[in-house]
C-alpha positions as CSV (number, residue, x, y, z in Angstrom):
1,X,1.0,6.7,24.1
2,X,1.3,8.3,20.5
3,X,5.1,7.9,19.2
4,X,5.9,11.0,18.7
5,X,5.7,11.6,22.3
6,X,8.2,9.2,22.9
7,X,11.6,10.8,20.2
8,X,13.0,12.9,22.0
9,X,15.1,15.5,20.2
10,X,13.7,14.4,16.9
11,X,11.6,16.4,14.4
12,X,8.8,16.3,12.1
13,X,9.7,19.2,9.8
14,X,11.9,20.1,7.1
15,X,12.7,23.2,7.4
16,X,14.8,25.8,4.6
17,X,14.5,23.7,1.4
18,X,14.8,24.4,-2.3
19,X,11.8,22.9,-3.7
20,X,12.3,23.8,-7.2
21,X,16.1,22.6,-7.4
22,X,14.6,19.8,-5.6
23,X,11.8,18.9,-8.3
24,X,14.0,19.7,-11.3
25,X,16.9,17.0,-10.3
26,X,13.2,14.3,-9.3
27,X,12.4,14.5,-13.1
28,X,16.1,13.9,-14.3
29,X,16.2,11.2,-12.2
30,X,12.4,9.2,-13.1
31,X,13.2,10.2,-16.7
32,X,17.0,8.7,-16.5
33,X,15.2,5.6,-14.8
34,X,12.3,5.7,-17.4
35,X,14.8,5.6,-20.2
36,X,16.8,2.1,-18.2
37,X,19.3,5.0,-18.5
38,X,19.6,5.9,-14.1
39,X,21.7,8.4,-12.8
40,X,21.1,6.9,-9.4
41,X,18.5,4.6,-7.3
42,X,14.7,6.5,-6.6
43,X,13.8,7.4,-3.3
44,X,9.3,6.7,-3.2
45,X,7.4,6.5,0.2
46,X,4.8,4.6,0.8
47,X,2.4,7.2,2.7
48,X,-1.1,7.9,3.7
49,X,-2.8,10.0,5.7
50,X,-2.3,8.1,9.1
51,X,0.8,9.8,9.3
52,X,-1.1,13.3,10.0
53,X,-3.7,11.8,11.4
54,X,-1.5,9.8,14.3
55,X,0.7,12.1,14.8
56,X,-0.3,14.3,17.3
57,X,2.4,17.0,16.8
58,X,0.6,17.0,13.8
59,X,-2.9,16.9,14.4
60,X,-3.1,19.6,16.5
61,X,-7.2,19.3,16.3
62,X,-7.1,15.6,17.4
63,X,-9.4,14.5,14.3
64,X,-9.7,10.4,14.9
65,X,-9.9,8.1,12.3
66,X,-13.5,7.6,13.1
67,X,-14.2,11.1,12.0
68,X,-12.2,10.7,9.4
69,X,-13.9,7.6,8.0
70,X,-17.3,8.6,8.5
71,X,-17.5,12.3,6.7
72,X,-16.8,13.0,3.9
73,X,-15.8,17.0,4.4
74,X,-13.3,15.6,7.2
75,X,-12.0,12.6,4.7
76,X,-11.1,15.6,1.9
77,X,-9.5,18.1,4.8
78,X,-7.3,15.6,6.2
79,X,-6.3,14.3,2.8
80,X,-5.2,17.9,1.8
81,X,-3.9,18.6,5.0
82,X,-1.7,15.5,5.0
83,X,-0.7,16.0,1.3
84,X,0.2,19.6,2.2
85,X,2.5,18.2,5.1
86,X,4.2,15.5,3.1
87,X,5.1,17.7,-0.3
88,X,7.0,20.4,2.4
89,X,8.4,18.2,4.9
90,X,9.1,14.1,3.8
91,X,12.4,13.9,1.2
92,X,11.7,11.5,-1.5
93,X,11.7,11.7,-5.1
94,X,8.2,13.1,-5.8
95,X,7.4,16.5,-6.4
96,X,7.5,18.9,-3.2
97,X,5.8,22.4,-2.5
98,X,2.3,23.1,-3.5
99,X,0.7,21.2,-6.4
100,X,0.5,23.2,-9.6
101,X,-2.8,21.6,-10.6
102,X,-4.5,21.3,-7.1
103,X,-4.7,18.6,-4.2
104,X,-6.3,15.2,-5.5
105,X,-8.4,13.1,-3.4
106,X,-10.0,9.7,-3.3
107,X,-12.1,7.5,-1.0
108,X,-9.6,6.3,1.6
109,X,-11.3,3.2,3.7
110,X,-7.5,2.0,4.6
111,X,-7.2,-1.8,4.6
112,X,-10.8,-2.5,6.1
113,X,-12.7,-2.6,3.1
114,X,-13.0,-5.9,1.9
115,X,-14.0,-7.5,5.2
116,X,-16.6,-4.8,5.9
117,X,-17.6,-4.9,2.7
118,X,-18.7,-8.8,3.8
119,X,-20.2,-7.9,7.0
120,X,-17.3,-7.4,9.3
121,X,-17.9,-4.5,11.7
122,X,-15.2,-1.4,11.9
123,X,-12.8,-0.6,14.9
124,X,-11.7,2.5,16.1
125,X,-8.8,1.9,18.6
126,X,-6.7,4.9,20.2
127,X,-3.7,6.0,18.1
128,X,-4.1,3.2,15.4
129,X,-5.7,2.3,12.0
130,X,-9.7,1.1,11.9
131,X,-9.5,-2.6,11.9
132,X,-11.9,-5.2,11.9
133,X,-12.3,-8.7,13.8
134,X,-12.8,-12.1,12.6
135,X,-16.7,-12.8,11.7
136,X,-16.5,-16.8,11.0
137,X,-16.2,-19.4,13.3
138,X,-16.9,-23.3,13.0
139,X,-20.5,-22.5,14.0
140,X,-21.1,-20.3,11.2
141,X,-18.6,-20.6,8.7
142,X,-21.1,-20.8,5.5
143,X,-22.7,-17.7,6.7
144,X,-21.2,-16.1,3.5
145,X,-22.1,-18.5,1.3
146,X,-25.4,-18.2,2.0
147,X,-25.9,-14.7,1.8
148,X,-24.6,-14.5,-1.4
149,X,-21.5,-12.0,-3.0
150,X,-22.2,-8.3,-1.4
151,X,-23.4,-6.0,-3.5
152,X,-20.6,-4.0,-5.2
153,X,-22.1,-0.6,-4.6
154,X,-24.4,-1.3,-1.8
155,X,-22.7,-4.3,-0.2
156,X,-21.9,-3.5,3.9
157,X,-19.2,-0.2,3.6
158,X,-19.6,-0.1,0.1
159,X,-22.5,1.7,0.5
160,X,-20.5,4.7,2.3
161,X,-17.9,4.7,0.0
162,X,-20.0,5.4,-3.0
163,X,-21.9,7.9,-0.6
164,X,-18.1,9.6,-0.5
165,X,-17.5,9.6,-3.6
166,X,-20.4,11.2,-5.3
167,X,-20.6,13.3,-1.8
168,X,-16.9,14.7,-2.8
169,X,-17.5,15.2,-6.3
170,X,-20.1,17.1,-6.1
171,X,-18.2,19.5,-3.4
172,X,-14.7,19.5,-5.2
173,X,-15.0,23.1,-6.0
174,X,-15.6,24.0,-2.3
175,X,-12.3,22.1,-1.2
176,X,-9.6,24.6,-0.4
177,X,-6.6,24.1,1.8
178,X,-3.1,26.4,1.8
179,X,-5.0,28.6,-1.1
180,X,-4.8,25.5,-3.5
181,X,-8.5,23.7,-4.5
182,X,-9.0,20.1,-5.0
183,X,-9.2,19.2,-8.1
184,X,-10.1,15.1,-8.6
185,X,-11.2,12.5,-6.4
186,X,-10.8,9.0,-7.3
187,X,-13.4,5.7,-6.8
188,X,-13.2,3.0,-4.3
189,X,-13.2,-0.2,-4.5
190,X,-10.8,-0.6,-7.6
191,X,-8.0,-3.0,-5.8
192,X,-7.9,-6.2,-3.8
193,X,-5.4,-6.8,-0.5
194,X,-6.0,-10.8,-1.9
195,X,-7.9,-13.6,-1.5
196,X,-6.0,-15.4,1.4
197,X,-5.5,-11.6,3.1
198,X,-9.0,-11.2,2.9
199,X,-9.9,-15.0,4.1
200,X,-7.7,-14.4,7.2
201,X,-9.5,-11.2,8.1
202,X,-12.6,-12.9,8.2
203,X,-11.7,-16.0,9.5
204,X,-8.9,-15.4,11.9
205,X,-4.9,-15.5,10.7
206,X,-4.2,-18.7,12.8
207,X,-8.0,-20.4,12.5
208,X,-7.5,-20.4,8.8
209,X,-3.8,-22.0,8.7
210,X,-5.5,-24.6,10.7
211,X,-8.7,-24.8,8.6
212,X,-6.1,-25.6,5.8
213,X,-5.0,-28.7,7.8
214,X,-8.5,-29.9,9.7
215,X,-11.0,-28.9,6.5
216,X,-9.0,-28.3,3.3
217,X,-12.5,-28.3,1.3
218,X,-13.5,-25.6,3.3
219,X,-10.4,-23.2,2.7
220,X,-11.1,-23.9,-1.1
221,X,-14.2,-23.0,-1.2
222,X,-13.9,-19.7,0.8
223,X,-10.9,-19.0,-1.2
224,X,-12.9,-19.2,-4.3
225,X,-15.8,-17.6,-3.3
226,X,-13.7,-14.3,-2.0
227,X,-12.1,-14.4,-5.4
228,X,-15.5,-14.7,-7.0
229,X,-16.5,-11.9,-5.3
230,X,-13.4,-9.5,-5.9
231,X,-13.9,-10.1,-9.6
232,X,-17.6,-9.3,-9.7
233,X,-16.6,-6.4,-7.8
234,X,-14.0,-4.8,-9.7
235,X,-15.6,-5.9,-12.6
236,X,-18.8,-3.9,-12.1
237,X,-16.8,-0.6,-10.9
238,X,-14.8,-0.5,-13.6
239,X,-18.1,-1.0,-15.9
240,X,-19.8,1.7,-14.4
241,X,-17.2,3.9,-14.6
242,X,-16.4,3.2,-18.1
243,X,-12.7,1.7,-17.2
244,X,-10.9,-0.7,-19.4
245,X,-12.2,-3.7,-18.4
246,X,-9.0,-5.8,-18.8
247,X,-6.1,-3.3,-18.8
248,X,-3.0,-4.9,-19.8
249,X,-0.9,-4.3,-16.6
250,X,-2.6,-5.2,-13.5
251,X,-1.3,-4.9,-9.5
252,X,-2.5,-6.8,-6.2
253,X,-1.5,-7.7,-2.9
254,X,-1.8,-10.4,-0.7
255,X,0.1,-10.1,2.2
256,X,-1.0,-13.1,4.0
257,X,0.6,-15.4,1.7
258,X,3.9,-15.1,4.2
259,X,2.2,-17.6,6.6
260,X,2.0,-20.3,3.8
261,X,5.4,-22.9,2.3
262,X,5.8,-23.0,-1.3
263,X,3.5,-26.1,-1.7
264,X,0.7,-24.6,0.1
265,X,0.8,-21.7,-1.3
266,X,0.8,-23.7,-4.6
267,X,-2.3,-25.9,-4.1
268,X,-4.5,-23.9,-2.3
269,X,-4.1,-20.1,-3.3
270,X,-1.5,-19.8,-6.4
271,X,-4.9,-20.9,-8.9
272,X,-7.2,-17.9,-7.3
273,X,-4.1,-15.6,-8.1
274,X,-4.4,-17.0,-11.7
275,X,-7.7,-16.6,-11.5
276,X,-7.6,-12.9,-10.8
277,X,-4.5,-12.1,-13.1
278,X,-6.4,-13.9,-16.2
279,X,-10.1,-12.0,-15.6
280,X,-8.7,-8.7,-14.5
281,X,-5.8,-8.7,-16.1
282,X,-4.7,-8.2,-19.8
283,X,-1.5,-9.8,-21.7
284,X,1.0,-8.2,-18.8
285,X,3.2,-8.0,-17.7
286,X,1.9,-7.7,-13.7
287,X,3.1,-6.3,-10.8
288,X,2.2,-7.2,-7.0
289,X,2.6,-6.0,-3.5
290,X,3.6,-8.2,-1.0
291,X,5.2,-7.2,2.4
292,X,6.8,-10.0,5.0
293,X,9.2,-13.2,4.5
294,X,8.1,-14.0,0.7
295,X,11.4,-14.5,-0.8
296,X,11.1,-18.2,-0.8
297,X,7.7,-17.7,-3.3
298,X,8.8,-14.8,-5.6
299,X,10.4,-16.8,-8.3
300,X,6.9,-19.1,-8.3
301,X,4.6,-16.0,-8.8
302,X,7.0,-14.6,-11.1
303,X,7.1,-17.2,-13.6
304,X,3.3,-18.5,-12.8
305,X,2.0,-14.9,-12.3
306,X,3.7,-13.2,-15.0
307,X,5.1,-10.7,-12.9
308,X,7.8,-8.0,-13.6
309,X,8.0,-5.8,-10.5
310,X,7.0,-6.1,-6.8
311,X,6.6,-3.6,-4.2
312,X,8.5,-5.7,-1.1
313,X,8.8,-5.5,2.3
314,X,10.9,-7.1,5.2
315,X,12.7,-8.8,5.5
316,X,14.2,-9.5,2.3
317,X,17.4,-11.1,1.2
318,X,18.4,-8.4,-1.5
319,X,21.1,-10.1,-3.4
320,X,19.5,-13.3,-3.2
321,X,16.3,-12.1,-5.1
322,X,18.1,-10.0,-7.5
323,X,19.5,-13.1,-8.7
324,X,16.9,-15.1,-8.7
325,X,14.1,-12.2,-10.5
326,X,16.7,-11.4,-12.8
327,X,18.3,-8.1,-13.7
328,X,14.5,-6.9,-15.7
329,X,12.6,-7.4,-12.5
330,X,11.5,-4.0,-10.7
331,X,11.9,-4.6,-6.9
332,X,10.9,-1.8,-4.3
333,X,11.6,-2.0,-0.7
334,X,14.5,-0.5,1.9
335,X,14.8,-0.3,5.9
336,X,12.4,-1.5,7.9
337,X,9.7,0.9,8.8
338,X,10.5,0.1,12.5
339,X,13.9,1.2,11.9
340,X,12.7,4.1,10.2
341,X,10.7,5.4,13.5
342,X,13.0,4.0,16.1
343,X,17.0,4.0,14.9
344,X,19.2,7.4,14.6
345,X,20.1,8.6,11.3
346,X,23.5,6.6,11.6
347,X,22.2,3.3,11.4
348,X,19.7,4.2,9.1
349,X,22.3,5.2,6.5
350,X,24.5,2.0,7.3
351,X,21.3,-0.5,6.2
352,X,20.7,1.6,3.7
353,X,24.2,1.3,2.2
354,X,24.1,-2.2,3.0
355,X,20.9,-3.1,0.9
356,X,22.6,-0.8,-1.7
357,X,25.5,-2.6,-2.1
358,X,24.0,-6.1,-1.7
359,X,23.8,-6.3,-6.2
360,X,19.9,-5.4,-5.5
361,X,21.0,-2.4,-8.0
362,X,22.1,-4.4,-10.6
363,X,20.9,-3.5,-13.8
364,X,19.1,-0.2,-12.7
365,X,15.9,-1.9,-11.5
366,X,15.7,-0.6,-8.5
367,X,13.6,1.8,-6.4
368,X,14.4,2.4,-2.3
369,X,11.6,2.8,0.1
370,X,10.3,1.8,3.2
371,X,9.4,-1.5,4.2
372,X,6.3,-1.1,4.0
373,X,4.3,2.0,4.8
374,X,5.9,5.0,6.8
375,X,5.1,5.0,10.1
376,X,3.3,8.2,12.0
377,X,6.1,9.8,13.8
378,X,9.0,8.6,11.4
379,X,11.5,11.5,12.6
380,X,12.7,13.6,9.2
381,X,16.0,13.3,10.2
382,X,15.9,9.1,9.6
383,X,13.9,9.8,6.0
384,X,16.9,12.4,5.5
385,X,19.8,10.1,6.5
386,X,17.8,7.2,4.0
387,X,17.5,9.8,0.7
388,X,21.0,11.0,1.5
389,X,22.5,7.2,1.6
390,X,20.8,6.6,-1.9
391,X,21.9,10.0,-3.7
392,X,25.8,8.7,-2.0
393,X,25.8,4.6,-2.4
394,X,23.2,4.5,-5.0
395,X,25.0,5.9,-8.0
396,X,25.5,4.3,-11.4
397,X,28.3,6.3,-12.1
């Protein structure tokens, strides 16, 4: 059953708002945080269009992902459709009412695409995200190295996505939602979710933690064949699109890294990280995503990675890692996104006021989200009580 089913007496719509007041305090604010100057903490969302699409309060036309992910026309409608839902109803520090220039879109295959692009087959399960299962096994766990990196544009899903993309550029002008037209689409394939994240989608979560103590050899040389890969890949894109080949900031993720201590984190994934940093990467500094218990790594891919800001999850120990990243070090995170969807507004504003005051604001480096991703059916009342506790506790006054 579909969460939104399930909160009673809470609601998925702003309501009266004053969009322009609203959008004329959201640039004082970025350019007060831009300047190390900050009037008070940022409020960003993490959001994409599952939370239209899984939301059936929402998606009135009960559009599934598999649509969604296999046309193109459908892709571009949801995307504006979501878009136009979000800049009217979710309170964050982003602009809010219809886009002046038009609704931009891109080639959205969620967090499937690297193990499809190796082979691994879609999922389409009721009320969730496309996933994919585990393709390797002891029986065939070369199978990749013997085919050989995927193609970067023809590889397994690859080929869709670049079907997308020149598919929705060549139809931009005919995308219209809300009397506002499309107006970009961006490429796939441009960002990694990490070589360990990766290797445990292909190999299974808990087959590959034990692959690390039954067949070590083997870990390292999946791990460094996936990172091969991602740096062919991304590599070639950015050639044929005429990208910077080595811009000086660079971003990943690589969630996975959670299941791992320190010192096997160290041996076994910490020199593909270096890997990707130094041949995607410029002079820096970087930035990562992580979500889950990390804290206990941060200050080793700070100083190893050259890292000066990290989109976070839960849990977290604020003040600890404010301490430890140092007052220069961008951190984003905030309530969990379980407590988002299930808590009332009053407990919502007590963790927010909580993380607020636990010297994670010191020094102005601070944004407040969710941690990580906003959930479909995340009541606006909740994301109300959470932007209210940071325009009330979150002041540098």
């Amino acid at each position: 059953m579909p969460h939104g089913r399930l909160l009673i007496g809470m609601g998925f719509f702003l309501g009266d708002f004053d969009y322009k007041a609203h959008n004329e305090e959201v640039k004082a604010v970025w350019a007060a945080f831009r300047d190390r100057k900050p009037l008070r903490v940022p409020v960003g969302l993490g959001i994409n269009p599952r939370i239209w699409l899984l939301n059936p309060d929402l998606n009135t036309e009960g559009i599934t992902f598999c649509e969604y992910f296999e046309n193109p026309d459908v892709m571009a409608y949801v995307q504006m459709r979501s878009q136009h839902y979000i800049r009217h109803n979710i309170p964050q520090d982003a602009e809010m009412g219809l886009p002046e220039s038009g609704w931009d879109l891109y080639v959205d295959l969620q967090n499937v695409y690297e193990a499809a692009w190796f082979g691994a087959e879609v999922e389409y399960r009721e009320w969730q995200a496309p996933d994919t299962r585990p393709i390797l096994n002891r029986d065939n766990n070369r199978m990749l190295f013997d085919r050989g990196i995927p193609d970067p544009f023809t590889g397994g899903i690859m080929a869709r996505a670049w079907n997308f993309y020149e598919h929705m550029k060549a139809n931009l002008a005919s995308y219209e939602y809300a009397g506002v037209s499309a107006v970009s689409v961006s490429p796939p394939a441009l960002g990694t979710d990490g070589p360990m994240t990766v290797a445990a989608n292909l190999r299974g979560a808990t087959e590959l933690c034990l692959e690390i103590y039954e067949d070590p050899d083997y870990v390292c040389e999946l791990l460094d064949f996936i990172t091969e890969a991602i740096i062919t890949r991304i590599k070639a894109v950015r050639r044929a699109l005429g990208l910077e080949m080595k811009p000086k900031s660079w971003g990943f993720a690589d969630d996975s890294i959670e299941l791992l201590s320190l010192d096997v984190y160290r041996e076994f994934v910490l020199p593909h990280h270096k890997r990707l940093v130094e041949e995607l990467g410029g002079e820096g500094p970087h930035g990562v995503h992580l979500c889950g218990d990390v804290d206990r790594l941060m200050p080793t891919l700070k100083t190893e990675l050259n890292l000066d800001n990290w989109d976070a999850g839960f849990p977290i120990d604020y003040g600890k890692m404010r301490r430890e990243l140092g007052r220069d070090f961008l951190i984003q995170t905030g309530p969990a996104t379980s407590l988002l969807l299930y808590g009332t507004p009053e407990r919502i504003e007590s963790e927010c006021r909580r993380i607020l005051k636990s010297g994670i604001m010191e020094r102005g480096r601070f944004v407040l989200k969710e941690a990580n991703n906003l959930s479909p059916c995340t009541p606006i009342e909740n994301l109300m009580a959470m932007y209210q506790a940071a325009k009330r506790y979150g002041r540098y006054d």
